[in-house]
LUMPA-620501 format. One record per residue (C-alpha): residue number from 1; residue in three letters; x negated, y negated, z negated. Coordinates in steps of 0.2 Angstrom, whole numbers. Layout:
REM residues N
(NUM,'ALA',(X,Y,Z))
...
***
This chain:
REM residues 204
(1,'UNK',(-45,-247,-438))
(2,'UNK',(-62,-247,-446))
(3,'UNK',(-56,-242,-462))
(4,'UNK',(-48,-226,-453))
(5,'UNK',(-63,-223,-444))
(6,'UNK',(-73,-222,-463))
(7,'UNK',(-59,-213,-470))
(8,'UNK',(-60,-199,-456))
(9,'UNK',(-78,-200,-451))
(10,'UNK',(-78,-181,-445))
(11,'UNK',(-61,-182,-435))
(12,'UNK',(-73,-198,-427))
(13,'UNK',(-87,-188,-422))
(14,'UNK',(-78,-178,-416))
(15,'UNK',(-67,-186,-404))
(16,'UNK',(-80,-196,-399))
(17,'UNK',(-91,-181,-395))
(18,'UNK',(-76,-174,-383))
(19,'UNK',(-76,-192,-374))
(20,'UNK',(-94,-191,-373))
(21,'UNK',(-91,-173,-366))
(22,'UNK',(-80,-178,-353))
(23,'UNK',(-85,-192,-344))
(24,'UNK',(-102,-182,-344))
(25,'UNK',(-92,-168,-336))
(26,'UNK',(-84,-178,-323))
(27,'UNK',(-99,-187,-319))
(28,'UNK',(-107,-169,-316))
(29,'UNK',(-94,-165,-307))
(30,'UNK',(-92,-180,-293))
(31,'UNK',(-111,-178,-292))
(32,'UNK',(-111,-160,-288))
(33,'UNK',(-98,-160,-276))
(34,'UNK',(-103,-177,-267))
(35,'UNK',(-120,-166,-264))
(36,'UNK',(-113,-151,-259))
(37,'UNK',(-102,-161,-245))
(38,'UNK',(-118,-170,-240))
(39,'UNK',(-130,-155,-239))
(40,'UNK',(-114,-145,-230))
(41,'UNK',(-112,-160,-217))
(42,'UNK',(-131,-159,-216))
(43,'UNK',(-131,-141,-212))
(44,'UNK',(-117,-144,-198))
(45,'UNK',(-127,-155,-191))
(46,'UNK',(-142,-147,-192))
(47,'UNK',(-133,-134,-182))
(48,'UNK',(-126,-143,-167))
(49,'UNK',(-144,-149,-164))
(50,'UNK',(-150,-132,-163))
(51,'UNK',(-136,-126,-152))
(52,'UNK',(-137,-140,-141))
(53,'UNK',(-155,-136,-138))
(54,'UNK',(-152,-121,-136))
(55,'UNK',(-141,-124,-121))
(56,'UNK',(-152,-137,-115))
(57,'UNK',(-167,-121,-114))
(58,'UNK',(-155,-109,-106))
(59,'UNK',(-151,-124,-93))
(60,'UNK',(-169,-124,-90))
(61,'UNK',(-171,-108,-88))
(62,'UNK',(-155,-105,-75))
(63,'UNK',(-164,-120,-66))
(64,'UNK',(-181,-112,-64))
(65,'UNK',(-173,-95,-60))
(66,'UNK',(-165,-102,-46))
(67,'UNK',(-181,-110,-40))
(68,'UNK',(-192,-95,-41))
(69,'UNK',(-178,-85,-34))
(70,'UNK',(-179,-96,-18))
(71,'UNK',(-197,-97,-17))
(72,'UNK',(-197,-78,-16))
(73,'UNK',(-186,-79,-3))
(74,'UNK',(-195,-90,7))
(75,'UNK',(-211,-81,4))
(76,'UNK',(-202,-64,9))
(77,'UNK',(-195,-72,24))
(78,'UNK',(-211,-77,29))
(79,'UNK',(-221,-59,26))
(80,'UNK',(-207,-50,33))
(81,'UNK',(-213,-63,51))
(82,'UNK',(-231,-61,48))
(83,'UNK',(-235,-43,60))
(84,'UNK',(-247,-32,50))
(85,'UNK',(-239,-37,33))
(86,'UNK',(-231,-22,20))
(87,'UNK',(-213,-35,22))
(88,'UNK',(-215,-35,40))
(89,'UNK',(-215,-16,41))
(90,'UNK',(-201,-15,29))
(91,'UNK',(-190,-26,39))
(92,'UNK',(-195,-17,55))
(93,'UNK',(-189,-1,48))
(94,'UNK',(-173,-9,41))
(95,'UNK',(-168,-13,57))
(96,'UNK',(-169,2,66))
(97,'UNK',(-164,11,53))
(98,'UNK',(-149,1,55))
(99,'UNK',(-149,-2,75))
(100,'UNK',(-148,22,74))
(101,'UNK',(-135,23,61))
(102,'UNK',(-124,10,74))
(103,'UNK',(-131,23,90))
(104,'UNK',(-125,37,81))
(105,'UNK',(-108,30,76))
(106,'UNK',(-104,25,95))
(107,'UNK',(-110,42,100))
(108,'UNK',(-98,51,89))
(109,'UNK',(-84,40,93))
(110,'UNK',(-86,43,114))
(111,'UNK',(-90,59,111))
(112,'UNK',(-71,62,98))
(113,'UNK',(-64,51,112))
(114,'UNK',(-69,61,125))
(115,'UNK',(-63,77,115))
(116,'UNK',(-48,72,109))
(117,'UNK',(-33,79,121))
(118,'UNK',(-20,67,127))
(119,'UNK',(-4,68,116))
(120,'UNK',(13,59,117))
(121,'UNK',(27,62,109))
(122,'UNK',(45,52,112))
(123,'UNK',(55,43,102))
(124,'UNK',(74,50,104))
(125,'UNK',(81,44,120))
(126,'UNK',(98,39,126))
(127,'UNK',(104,47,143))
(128,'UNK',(104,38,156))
(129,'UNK',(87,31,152))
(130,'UNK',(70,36,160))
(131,'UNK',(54,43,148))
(132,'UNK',(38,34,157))
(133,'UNK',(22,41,153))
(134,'UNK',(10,24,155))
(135,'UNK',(-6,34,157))
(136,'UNK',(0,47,171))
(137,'UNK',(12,40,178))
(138,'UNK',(25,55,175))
(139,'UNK',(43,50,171))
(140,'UNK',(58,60,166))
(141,'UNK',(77,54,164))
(142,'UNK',(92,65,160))
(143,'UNK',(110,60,167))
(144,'UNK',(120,73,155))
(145,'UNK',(118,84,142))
(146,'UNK',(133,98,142))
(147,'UNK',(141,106,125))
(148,'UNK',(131,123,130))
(149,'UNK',(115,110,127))
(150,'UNK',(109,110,144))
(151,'UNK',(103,95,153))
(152,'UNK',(104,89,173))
(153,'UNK',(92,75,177))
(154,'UNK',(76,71,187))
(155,'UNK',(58,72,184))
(156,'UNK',(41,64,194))
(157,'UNK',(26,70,191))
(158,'UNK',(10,64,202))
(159,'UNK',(6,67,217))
(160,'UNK',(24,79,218))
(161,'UNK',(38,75,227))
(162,'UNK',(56,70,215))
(163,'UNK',(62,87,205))
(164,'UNK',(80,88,201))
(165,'UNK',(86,99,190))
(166,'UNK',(102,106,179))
(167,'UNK',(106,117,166))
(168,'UNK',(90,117,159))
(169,'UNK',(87,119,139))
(170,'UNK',(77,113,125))
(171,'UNK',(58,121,129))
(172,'UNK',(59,117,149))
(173,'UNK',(40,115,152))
(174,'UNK',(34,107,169))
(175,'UNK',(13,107,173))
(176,'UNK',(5,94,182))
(177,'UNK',(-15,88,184))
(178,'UNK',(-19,71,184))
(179,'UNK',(-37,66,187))
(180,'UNK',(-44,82,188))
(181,'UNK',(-37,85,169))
(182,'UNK',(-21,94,165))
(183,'UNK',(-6,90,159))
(184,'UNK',(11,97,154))
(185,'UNK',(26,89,150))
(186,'UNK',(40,97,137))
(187,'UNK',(58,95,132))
(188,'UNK',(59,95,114))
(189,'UNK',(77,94,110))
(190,'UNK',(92,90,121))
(191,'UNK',(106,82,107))
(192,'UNK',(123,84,114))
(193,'UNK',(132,76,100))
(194,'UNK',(122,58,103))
(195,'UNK',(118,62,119))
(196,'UNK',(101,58,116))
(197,'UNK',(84,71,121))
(198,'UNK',(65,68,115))
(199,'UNK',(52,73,128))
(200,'UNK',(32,77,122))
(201,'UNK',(15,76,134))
(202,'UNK',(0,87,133))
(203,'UNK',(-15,88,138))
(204,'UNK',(-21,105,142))
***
């Protein structure tokens, strides 16, 4: 072997500089990446530090929101009871600001209530079987219905004695007063084929 390494002495130098090459290469190589996964786990780390105290600051902050949130509360609660004070004044107004808007809702409600008419208006209603009016008192029922659509039946209305009546159509109206206000009551529709009528109260 030595006498082929002094026979070939360039084809040695050679191949012993590729080795030499190689192993330096690899060498680099292992070291550079071994220090490129330390410096990258570094870096991670480095960052999960930074977020953790990051969310530990904004904890702290949240925390000493709160608390100065509730002191100002308490200190305004305590103005606002304090007469003479710019809070006490304000809460004053508040309140009757509030206690007029809720004076001048209930007014305009009694005052819609008291102008709003009575109306009532029947379902369809077999013959045979009495409309009552719960607030007046007035009643109507209708025995038969003929094929001309007239009806016989019998009405009460307040303080009037019993009214029967026949062959009266669809439209029959019938004035009454009732606590001084006044009222009317109406046959709508007189339905021979279902033998059925609707009935409708007014107030005038």
């Amino acid at each position: 072997m030595s006498n082929w390494f002094e026979n070939n002495p360039t084809k040695s130098i050679i191949a012993y500089t590729l080795t030499i090459l190689v192993a330096a290469y690899a060498s680099a190589y292992f070291i550079l990446h071994e220090n490129k996964e330390r410096r990258h786990n570094a870096e991670k780390e480095n960052l999960n530090i930074i977020i953790q105290t990051q969310r530990e600051r904004i904890n702290l902050l949240e925390y000493e929101n709160d608390n100065l949130r509730n002191e100002i509360k308490a200190q305004t609660e305590i103005l606002q009871s304090i007469p003479g004070t710019t809070k006490y004044y304000e809460e004053k107004i508040a309140t009757l600001k509030k206690s007029i808007v809720d004076k001048d809702t209930s007014y305009q409600n009694i005052g819609n209530s008291i102008n709003t008419k009575y109306i009532i208006e029947s379902d369809l209603i077999d013959i045979g079987h009495a409309f009552v009016d719960n607030l007046t008192g007035t009643s109507i029922g209708i025995n038969s219905i003929s094929i001309d659509r007239d009806a016989s039946g019998v009405i009460n209305l307040p303080n009037r004695p019993e009214i029967k009546f026949s062959k009266i159509l669809a439209g029959q109206r019938w004035q009454f007063n009732f606590e001084k206000r006044n009222f009317e009551i109406i046959i709508l529709e007189l339905n021979w084929v279902g033998n059925k009528y609707r009935v409708k109260i007014i107030e005038r």
